[in-house]
VOMAR-215529 format. One record per atom (N, C-alpha, C, CB): atom name; x, y, z; residue in one letter. Coordinates in nm, 4 decimals. Glycine has a CB too. Example, Ala and Ser with C-alpha at 12.3 -4.5 7.8 and 13.67 -1.06 7.14 Angstrom:
% residues 2
+----+----------+----------+----------+---+
|  a |     east |    north |       up | r |
+----+----------+----------+----------+---+
|  N |   1.3190 |  -0.5690 |   0.7800 | a |
| CA |   1.2300 |  -0.4500 |   0.7800 | a |
|  C |   1.3200 |  -0.3300 |   0.7800 | a |
| CB |   1.1308 |  -0.4473 |   0.9046 | a |
|  N |   1.2850 |  -0.2250 |   0.7080 | s |
| CA |   1.3670 |  -0.1060 |   0.7140 | s |
|  C |   1.2900 |   0.0030 |   0.7870 | s |
| CB |   1.4084 |  -0.0598 |   0.5725 | s |
+----+----------+----------+----------+---+
***
This chain:
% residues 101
+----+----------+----------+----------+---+
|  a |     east |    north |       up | r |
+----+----------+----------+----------+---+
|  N |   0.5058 |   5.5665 |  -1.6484 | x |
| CA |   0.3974 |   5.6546 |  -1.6139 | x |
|  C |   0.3405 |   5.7152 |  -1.7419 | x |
| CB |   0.4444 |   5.7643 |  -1.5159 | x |
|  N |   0.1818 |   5.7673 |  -1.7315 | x |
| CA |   0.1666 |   5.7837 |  -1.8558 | x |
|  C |   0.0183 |   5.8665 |  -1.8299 | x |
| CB |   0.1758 |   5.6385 |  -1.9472 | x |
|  N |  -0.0130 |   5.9613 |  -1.8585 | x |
| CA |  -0.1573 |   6.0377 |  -1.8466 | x |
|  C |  -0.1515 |   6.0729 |  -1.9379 | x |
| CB |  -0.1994 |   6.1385 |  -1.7583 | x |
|  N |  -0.2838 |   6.0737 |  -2.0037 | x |
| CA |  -0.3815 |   6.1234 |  -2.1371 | x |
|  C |  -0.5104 |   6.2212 |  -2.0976 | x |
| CB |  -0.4547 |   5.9762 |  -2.2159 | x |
|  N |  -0.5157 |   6.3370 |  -2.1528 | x |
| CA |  -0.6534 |   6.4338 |  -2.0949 | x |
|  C |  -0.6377 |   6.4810 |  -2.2428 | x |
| CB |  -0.6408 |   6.5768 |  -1.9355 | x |
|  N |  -0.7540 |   6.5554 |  -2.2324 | x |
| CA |  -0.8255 |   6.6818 |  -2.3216 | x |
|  C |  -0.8217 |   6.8162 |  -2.2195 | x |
| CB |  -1.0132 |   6.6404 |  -2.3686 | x |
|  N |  -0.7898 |   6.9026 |  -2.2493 | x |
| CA |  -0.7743 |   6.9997 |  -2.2057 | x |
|  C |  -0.8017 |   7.1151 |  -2.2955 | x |
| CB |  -0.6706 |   6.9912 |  -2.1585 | x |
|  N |  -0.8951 |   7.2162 |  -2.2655 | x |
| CA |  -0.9115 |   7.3620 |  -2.3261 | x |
|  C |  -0.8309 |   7.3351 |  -2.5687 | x |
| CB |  -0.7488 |   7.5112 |  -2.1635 | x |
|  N |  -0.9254 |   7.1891 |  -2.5451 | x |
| CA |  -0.9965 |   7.1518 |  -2.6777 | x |
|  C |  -0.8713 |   7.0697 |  -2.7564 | x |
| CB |  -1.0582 |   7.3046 |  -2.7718 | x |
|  N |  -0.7418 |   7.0437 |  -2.6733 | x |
| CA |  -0.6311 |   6.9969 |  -2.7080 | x |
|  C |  -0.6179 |   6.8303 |  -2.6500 | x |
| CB |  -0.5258 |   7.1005 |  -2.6551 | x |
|  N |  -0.5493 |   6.7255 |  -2.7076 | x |
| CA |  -0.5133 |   6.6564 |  -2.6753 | x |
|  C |  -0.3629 |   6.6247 |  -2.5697 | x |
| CB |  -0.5375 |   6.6283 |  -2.7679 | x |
|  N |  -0.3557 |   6.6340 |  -2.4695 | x |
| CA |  -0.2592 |   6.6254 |  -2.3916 | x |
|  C |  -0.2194 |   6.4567 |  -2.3770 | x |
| CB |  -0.3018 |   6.7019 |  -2.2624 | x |
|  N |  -0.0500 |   6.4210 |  -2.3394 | x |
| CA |  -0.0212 |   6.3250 |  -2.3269 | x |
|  C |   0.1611 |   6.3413 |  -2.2169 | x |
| CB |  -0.0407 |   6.2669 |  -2.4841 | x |
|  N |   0.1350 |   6.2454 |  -2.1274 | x |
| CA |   0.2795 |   6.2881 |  -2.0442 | x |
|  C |   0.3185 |   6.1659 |  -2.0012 | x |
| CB |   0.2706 |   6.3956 |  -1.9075 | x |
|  N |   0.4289 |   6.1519 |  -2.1236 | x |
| CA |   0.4484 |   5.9995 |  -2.0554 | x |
|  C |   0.5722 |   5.9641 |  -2.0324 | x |
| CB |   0.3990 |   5.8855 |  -2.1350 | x |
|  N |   0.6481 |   5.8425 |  -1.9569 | x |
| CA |   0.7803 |   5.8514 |  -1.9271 | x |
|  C |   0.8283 |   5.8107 |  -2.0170 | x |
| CB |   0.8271 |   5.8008 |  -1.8278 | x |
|  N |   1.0251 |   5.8306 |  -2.0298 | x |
| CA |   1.0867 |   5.7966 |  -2.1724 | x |
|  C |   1.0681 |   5.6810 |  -2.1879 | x |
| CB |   1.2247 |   5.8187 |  -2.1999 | x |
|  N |   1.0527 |   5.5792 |  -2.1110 | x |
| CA |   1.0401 |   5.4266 |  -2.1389 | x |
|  C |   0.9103 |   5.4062 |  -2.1981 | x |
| CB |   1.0536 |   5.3342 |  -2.0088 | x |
|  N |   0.7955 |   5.4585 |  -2.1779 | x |
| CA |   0.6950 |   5.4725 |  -2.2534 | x |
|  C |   0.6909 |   5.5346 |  -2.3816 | x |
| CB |   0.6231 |   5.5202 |  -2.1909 | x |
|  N |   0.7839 |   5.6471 |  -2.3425 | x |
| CA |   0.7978 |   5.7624 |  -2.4804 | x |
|  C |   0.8542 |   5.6398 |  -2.5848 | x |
| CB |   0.9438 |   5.9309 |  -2.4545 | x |
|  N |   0.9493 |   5.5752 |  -2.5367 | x |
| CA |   1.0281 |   5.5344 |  -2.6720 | x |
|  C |   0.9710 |   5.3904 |  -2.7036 | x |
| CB |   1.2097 |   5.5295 |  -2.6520 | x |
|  N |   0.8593 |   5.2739 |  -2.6318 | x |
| CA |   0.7984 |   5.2093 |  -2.6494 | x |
|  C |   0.7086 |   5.2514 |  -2.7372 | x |
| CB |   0.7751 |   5.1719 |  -2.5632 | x |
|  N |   0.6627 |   5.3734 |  -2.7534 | x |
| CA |   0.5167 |   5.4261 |  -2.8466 | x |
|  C |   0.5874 |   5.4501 |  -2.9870 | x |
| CB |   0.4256 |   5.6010 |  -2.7814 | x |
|  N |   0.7189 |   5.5235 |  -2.9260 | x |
| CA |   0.7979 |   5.5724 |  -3.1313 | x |
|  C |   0.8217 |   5.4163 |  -3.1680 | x |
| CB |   1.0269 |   5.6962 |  -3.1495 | x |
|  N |   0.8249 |   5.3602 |  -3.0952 | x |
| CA |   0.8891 |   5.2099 |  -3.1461 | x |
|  C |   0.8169 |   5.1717 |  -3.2289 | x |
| CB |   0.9035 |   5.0928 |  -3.0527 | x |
|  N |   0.7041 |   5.1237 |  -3.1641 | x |
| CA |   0.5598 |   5.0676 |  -3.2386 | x |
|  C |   0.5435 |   5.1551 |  -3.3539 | x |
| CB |   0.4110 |   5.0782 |  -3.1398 | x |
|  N |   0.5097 |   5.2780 |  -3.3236 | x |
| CA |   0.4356 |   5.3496 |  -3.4559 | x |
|  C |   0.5450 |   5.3936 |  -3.5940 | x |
| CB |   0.3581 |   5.5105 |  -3.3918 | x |
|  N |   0.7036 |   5.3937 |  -3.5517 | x |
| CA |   0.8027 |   5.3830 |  -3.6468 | x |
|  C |   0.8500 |   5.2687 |  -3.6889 | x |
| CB |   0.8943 |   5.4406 |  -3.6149 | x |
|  N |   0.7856 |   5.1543 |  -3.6907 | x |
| CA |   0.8760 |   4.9777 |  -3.6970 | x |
|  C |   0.8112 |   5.0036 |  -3.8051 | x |
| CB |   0.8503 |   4.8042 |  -3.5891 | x |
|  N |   0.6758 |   5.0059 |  -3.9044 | x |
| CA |   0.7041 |   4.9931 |  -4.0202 | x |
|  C |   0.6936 |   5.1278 |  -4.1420 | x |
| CB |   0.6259 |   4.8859 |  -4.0417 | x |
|  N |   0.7565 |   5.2335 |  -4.0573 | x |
| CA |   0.7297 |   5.3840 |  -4.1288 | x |
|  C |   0.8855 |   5.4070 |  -4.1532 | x |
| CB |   0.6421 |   5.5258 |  -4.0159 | x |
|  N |   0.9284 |   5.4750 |  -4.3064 | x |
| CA |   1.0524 |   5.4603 |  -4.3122 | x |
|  C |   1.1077 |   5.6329 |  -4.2944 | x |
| CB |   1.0886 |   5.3734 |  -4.4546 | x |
|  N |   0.9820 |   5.7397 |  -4.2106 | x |
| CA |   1.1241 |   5.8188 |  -4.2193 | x |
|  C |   1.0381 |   5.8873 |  -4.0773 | x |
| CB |   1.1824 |   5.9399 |  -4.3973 | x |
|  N |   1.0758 |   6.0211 |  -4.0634 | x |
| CA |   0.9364 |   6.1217 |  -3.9716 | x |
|  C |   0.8433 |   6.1451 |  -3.9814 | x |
| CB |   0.9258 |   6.2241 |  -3.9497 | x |
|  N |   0.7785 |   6.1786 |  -3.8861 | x |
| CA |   0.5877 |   6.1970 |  -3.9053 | x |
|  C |   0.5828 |   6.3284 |  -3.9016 | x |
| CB |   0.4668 |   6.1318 |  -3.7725 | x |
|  N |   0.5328 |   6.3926 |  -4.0243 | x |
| CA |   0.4841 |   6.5058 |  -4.0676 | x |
|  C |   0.3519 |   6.5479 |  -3.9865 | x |
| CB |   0.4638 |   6.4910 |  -4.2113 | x |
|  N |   0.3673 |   6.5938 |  -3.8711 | x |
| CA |   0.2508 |   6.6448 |  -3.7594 | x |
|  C |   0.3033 |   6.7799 |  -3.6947 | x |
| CB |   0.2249 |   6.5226 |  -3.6235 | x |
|  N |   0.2180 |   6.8666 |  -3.6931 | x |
| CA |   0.2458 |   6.9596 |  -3.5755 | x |
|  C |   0.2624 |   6.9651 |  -3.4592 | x |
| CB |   0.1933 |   7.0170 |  -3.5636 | x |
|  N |   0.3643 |   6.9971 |  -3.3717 | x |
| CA |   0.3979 |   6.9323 |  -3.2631 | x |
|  C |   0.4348 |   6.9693 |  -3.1775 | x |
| CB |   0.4528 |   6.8690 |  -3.2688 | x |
|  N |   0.3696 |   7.0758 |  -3.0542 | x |
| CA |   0.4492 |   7.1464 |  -2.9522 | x |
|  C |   0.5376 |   7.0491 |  -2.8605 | x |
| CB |   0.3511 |   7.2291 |  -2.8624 | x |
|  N |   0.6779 |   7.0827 |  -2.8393 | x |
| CA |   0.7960 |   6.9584 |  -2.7515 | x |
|  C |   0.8062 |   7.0381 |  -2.6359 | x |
| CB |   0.9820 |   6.9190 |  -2.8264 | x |
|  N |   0.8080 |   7.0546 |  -2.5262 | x |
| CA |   0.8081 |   7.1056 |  -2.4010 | x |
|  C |   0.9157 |   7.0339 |  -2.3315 | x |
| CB |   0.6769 |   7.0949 |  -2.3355 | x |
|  N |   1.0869 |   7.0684 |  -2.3441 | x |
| CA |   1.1998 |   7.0328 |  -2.3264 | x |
|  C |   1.2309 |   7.0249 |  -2.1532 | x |
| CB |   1.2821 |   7.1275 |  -2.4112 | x |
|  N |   1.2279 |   6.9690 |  -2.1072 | x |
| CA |   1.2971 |   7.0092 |  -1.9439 | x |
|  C |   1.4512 |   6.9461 |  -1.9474 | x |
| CB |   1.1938 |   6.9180 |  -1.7878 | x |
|  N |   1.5634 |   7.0365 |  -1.9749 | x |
| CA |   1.6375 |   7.0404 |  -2.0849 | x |
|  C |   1.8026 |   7.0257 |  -1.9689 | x |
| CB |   1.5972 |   7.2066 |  -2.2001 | x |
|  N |   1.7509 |   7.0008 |  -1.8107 | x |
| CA |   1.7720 |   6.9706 |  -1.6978 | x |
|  C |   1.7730 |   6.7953 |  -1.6445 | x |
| CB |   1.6776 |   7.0542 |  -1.6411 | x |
|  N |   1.6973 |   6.7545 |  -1.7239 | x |
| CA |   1.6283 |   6.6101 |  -1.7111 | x |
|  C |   1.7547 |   6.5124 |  -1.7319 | x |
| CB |   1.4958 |   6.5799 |  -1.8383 | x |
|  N |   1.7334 |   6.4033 |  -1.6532 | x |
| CA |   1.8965 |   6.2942 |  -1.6843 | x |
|  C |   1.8610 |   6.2708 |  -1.8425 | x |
| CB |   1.9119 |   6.0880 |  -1.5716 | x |
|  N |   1.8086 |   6.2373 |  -1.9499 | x |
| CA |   1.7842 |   6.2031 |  -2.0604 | x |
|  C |   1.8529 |   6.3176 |  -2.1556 | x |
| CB |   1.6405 |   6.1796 |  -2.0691 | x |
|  N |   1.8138 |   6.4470 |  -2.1345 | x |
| CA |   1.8853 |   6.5259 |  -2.1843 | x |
|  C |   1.9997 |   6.6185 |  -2.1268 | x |
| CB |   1.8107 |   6.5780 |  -2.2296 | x |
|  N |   2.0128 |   6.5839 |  -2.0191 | x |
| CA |   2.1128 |   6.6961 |  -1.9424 | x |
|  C |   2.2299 |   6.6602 |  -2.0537 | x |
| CB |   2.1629 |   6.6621 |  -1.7412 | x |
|  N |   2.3395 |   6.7842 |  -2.0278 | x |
| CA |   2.4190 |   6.8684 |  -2.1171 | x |
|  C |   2.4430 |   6.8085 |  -2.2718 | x |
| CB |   2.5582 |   6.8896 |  -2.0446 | x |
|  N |   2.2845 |   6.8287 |  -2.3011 | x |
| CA |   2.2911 |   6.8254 |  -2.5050 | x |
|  C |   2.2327 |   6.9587 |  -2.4914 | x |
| CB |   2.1683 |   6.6827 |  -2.6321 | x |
|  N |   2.3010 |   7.0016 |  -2.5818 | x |
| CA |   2.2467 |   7.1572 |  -2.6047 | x |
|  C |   2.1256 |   7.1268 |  -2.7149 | x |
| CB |   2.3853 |   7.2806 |  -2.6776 | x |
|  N |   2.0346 |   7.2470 |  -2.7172 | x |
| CA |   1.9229 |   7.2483 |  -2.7770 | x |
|  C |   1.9195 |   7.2147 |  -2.9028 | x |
| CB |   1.8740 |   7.3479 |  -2.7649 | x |
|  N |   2.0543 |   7.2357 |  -3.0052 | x |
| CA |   2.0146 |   7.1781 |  -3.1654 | x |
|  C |   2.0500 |   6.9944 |  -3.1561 | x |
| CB |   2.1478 |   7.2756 |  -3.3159 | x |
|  N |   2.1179 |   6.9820 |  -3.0315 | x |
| CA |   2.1393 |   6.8212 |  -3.0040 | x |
|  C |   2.0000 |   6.7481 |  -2.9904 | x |
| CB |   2.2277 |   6.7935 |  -2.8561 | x |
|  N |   1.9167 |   6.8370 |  -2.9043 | x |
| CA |   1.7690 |   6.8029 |  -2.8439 | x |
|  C |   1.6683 |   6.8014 |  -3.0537 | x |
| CB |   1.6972 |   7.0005 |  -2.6774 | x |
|  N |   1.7246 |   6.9218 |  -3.0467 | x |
| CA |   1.5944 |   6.9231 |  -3.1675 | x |
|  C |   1.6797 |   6.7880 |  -3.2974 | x |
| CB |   1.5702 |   7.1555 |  -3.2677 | x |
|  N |   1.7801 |   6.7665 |  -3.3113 | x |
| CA |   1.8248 |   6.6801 |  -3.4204 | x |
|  C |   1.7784 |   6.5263 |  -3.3838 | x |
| CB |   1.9917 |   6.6942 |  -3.4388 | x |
|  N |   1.7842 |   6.5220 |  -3.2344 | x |
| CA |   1.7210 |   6.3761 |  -3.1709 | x |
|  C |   1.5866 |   6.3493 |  -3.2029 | x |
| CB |   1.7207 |   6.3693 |  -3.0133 | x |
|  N |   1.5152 |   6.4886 |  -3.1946 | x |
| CA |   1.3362 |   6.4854 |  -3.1701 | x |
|  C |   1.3441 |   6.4627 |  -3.3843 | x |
| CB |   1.2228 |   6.7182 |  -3.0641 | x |
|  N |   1.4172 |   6.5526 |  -3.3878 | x |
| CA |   1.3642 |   6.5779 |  -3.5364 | x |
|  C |   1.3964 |   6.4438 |  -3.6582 | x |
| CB |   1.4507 |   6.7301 |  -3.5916 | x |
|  N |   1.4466 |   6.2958 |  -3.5460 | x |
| CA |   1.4384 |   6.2230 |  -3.6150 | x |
|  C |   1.3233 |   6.1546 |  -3.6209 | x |
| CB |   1.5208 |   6.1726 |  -3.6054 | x |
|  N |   1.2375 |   6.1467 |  -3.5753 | x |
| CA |   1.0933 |   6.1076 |  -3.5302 | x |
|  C |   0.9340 |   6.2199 |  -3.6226 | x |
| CB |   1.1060 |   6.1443 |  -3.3239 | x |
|  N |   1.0138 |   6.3590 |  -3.5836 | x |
| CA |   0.9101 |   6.4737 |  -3.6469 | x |
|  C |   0.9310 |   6.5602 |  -3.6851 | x |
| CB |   0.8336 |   6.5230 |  -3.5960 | x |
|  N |   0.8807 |   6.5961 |  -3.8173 | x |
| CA |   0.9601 |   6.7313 |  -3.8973 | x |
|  C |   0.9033 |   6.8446 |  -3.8475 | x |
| CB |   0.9438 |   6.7434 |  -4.0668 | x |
|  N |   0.7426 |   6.8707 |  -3.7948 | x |
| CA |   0.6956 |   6.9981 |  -3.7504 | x |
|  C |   0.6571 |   6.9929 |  -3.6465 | x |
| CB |   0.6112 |   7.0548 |  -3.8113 | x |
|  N |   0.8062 |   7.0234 |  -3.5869 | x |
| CA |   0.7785 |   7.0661 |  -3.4289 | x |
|  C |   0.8733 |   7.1676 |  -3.4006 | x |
| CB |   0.7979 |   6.9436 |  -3.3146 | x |
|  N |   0.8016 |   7.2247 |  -3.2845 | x |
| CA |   0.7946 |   7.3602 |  -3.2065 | x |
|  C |   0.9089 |   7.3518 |  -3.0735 | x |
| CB |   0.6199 |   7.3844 |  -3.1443 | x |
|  N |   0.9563 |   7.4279 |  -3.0477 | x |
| CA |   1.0248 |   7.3833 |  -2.9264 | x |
|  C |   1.0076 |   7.4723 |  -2.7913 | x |
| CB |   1.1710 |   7.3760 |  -2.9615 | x |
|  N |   1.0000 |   7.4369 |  -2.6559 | x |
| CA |   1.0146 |   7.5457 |  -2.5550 | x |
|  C |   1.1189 |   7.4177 |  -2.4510 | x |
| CB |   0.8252 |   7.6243 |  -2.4767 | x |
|  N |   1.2156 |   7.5422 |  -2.4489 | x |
| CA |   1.3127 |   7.4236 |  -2.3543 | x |
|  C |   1.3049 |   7.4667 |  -2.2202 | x |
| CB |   1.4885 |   7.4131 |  -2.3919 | x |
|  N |   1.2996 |   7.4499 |  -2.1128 | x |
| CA |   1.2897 |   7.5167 |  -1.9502 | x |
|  C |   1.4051 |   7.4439 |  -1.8772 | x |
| CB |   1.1243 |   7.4804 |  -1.8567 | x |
|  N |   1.4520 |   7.5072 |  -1.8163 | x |
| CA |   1.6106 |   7.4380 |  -1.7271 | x |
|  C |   1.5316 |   7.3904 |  -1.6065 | x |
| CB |   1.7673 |   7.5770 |  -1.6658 | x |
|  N |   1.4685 |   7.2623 |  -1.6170 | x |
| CA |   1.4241 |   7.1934 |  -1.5085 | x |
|  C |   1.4093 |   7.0600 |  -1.5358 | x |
| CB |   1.3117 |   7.2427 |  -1.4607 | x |
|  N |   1.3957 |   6.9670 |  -1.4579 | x |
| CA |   1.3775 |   6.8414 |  -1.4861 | x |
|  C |   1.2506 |   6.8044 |  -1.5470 | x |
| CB |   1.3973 |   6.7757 |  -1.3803 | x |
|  N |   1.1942 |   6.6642 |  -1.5762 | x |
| CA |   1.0752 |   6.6811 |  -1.6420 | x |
|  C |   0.9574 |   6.6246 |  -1.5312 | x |
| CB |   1.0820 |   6.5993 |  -1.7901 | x |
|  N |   1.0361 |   6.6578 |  -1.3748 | x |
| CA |   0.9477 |   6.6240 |  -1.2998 | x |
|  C |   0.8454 |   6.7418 |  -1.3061 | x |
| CB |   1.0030 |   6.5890 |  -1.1730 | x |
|  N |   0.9426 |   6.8889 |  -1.3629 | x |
| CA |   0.8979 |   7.0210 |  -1.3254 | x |
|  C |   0.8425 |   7.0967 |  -1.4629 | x |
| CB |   1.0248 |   7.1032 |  -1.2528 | x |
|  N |   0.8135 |   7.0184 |  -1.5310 | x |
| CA |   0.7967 |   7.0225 |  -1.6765 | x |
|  C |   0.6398 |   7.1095 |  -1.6877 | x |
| CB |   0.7985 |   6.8459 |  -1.7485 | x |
|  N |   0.6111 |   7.0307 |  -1.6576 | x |
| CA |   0.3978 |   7.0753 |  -1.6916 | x |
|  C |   0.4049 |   7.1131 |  -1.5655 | x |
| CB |   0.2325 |   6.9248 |  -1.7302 | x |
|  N |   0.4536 |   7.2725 |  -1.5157 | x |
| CA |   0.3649 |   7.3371 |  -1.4349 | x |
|  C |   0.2774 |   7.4454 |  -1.4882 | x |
| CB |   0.4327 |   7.3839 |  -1.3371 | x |
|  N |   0.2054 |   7.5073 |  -1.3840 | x |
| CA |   0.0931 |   7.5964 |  -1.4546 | x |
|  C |   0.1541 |   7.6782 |  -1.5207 | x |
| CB |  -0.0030 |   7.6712 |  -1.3739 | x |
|  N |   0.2881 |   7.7783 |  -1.4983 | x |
| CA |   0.3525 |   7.8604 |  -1.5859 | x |
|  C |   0.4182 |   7.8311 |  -1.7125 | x |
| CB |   0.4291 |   7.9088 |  -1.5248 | x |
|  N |   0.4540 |   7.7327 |  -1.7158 | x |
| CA |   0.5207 |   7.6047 |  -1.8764 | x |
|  C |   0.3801 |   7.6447 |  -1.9118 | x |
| CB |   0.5709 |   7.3650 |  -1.8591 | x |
|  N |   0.2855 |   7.5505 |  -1.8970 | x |
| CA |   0.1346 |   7.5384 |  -1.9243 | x |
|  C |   0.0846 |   7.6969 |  -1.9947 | x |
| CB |   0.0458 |   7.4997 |  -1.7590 | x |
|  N |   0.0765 |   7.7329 |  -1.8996 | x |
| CA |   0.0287 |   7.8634 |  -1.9771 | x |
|  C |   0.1263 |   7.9834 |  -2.0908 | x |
| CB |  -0.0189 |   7.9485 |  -1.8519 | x |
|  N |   0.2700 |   7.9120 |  -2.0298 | x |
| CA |   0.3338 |   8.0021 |  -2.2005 | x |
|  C |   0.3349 |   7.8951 |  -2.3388 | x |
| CB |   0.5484 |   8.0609 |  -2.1824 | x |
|  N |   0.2621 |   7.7624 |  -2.2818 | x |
| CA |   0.2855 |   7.7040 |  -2.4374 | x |
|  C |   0.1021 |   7.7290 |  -2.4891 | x |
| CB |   0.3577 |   7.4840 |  -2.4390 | x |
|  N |   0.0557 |   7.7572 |  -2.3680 | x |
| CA |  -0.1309 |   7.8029 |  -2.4418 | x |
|  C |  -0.0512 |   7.9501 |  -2.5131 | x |
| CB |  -0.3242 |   7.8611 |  -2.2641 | x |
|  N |  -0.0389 |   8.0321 |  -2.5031 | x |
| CA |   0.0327 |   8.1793 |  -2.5490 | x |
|  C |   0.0692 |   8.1317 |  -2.6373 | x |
| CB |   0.1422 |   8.2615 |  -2.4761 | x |
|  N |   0.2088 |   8.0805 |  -2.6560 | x |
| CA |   0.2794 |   7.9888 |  -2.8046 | x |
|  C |   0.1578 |   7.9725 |  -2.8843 | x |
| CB |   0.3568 |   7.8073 |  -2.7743 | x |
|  N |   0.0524 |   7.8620 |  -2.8489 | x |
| CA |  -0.0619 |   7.8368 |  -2.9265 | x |
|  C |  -0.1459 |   7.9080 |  -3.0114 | x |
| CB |  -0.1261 |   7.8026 |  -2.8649 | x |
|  N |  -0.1997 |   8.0343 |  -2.8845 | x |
| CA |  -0.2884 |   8.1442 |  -2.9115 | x |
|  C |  -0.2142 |   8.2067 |  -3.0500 | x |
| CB |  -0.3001 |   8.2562 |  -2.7720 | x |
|  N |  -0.1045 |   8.2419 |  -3.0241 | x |
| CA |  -0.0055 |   8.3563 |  -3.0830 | x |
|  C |  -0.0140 |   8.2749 |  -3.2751 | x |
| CB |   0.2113 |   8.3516 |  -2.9715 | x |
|  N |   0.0301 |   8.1139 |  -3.2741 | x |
| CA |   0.0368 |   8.0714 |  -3.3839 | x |
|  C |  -0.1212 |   8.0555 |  -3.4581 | x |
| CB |   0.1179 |   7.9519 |  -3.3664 | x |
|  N |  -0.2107 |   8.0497 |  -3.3731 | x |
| CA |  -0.3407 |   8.0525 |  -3.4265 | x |
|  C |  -0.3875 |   8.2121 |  -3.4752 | x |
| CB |  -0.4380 |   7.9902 |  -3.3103 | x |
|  N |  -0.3298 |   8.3293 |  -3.4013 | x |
| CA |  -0.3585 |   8.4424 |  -3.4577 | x |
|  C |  -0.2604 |   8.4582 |  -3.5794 | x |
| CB |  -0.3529 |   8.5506 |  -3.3568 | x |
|  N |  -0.1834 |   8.4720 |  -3.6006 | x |
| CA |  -0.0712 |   8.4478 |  -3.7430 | x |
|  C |  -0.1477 |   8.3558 |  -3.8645 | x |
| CB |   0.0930 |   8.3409 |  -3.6871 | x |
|  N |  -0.1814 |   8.2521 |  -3.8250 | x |
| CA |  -0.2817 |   8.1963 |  -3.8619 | x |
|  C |  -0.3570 |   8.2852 |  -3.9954 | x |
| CB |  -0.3605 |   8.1785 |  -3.7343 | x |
+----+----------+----------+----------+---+
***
């Protein structure tokens, strides 16, 4: 499964791990380390993929792929991942790093 939008001027993308790890595949086969990008990760930290890795397990996995990323972990699966309340505390996260800014 896999949806792509623009949303309130952002690029959104939600795709399943078999997709997830088909895309790092391709774009890491000839890159030899992490991609230096900014990167909000929206953890559902409940999910069979990650259930019981604790969060520096989650970020050492992600952080082999990307050095600047952000984390919000939620104890739900990632069926329950992007609801409007996730959604709107990672726009906040956003807002908050653009005012610091």
């Amino acid at each position: 499964m896999e949806s792509r939008f623009v949303f309130a001027n952002l690029y959104w993308e939600y795709v399943s791990v078999g997709c997830f790890n088909a895309m790092l595949d391709h774009m890491l086969r000839h890159r030899p380390g992490p991609i230096d990008i900014e990167t909000h990760v929206l953890v559902g930290a409940n999910d069979g993929y990650w259930q019981g890795q604790s969060q520096d397990q989650v970020r050492a996995s992600v952080g082999n792929y990307l050095t600047n990323a952000t984390y919000t972990f939620k104890p739900t699966s990632h069926l329950w991942v992007m609801t409007p309340e996730n959604v709107a505390s990672l726009f906040q996260r956003l807002e908050g790093d653009a005012i610091a800014s």
